[in-house]
Every structure is written in C-alpha cells, then in structure tokens.
C-alpha positions as CSV (number, residue, x, y, z in Angstrom):
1,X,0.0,0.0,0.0
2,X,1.4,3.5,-0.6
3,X,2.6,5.9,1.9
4,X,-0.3,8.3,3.0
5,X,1.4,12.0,2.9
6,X,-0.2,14.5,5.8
7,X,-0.1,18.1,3.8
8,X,2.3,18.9,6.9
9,X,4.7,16.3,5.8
10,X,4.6,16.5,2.4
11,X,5.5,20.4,2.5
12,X,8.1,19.5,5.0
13,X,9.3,17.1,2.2
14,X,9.1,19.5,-0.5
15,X,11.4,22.2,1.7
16,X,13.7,19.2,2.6
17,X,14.5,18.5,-1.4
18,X,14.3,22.2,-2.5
19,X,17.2,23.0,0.1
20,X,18.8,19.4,-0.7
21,X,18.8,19.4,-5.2
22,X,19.3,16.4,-5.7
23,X,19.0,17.3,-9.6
24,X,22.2,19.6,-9.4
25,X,23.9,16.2,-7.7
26,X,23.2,13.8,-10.5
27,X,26.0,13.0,-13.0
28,X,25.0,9.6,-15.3
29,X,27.7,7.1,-16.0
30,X,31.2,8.0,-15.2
31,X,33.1,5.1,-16.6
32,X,33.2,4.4,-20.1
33,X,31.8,0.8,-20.0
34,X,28.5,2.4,-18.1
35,X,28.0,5.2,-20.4
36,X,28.3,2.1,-23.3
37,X,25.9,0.5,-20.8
38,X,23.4,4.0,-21.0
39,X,24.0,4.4,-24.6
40,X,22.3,1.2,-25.1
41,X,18.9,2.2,-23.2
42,X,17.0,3.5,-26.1
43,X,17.7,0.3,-27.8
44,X,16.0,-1.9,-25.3
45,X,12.3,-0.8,-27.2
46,X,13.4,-2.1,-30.5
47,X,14.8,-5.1,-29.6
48,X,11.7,-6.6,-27.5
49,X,9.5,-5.9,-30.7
50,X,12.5,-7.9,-33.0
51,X,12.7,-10.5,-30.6
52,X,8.4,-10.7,-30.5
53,X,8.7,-11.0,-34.4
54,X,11.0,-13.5,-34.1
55,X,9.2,-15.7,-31.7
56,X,6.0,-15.6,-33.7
57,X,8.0,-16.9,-36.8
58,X,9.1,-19.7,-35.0
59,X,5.8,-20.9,-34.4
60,X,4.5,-20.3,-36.9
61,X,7.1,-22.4,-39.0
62,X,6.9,-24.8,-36.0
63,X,3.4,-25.1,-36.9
64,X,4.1,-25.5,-40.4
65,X,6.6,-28.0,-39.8
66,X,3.6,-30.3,-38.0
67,X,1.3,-29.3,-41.2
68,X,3.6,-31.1,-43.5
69,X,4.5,-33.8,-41.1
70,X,1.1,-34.8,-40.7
71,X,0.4,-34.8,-44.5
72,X,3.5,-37.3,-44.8
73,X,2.1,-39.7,-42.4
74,X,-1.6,-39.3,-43.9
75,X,-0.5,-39.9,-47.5
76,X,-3.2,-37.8,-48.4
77,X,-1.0,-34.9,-50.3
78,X,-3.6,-34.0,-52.1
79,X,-6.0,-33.3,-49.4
80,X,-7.6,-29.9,-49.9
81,X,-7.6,-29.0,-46.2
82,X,-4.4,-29.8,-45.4
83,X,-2.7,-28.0,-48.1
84,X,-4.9,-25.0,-48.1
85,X,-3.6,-24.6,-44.2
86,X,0.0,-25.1,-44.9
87,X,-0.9,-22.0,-48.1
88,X,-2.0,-19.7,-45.3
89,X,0.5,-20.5,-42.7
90,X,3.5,-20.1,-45.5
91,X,1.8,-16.8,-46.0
92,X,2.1,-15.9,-42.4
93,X,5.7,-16.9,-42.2
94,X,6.5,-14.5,-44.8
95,X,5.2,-11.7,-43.5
C-alpha cells in the first residue's frame, strides 16, 4: 500500500528537497563501459518488438513443420484442407 502523505509532511518534504537538489547532484555514468551501458537504453524498445517478431515466426514455422509432417504420415497430399492450411501458414511466415 502507498505511503499516506499528511499536507504537513509533504511540505516538509518538498522544503527538505528544494534546500537538498538532488537534480544539481546527479552526473549519469562515469566510466566508459556504463555510459556504453546507458548508450544502449533506447535500444532496449526495438529489440523486445524484433525479438516478439521473431518468436512468432518460429511458431508459426513450428506449426508448419507439423502441417507437413502430418500430410506425410496421412498420404493424403492432395487433401484440400491440409494443403490450403500449410498456403496460409506459409503466407504468415512471410510476412
């Protein structure tokens, strides 16, 4: 549960860090292998959504790869079902 601020405390609060500035007392990374390690914040967005992408691909061909098995151990190639689902998943995969 949060804290419950009394308007007393919180404008004792407020003086505290006005006098204190903790802004004026922050300076980021320091060493070069932490600013390499800041640098590569922004990135982190991009690389969930390429990693999502990814994933979904492999299931999808996963997927695929159980289409195909399954019309190898039907011997029924020519089954319109089976082939009409492995069209639409190929589509998927490409996209």
């Amino acid at each position: 549960m949060a804290r419950q601020w009394t308007a007393e405390q919180k404008a004792k609060q407020a003086a505290l860090i006005r006098n204190w500035q903790p802004w004026q007392h922050s300076t980021g990374a320091k060493t070069e292998q932490g600013k390499a390690n800041s640098a590569m914040n922004a990135c982190k967005g991009y690389k969930r959504v390429k990693h999502r992408k990814i994933a979904k691909q492999i299931r999808t061909a996963k997927t695929m790869l159980d289409i195909v098995e399954k019309i190898e151990r039907s011997n029924y190639a020519e089954n319109p079902v089976l082939l009409n689902a492995l069209m639409v998943l190929s589509k998927q995969l490409k996209s």
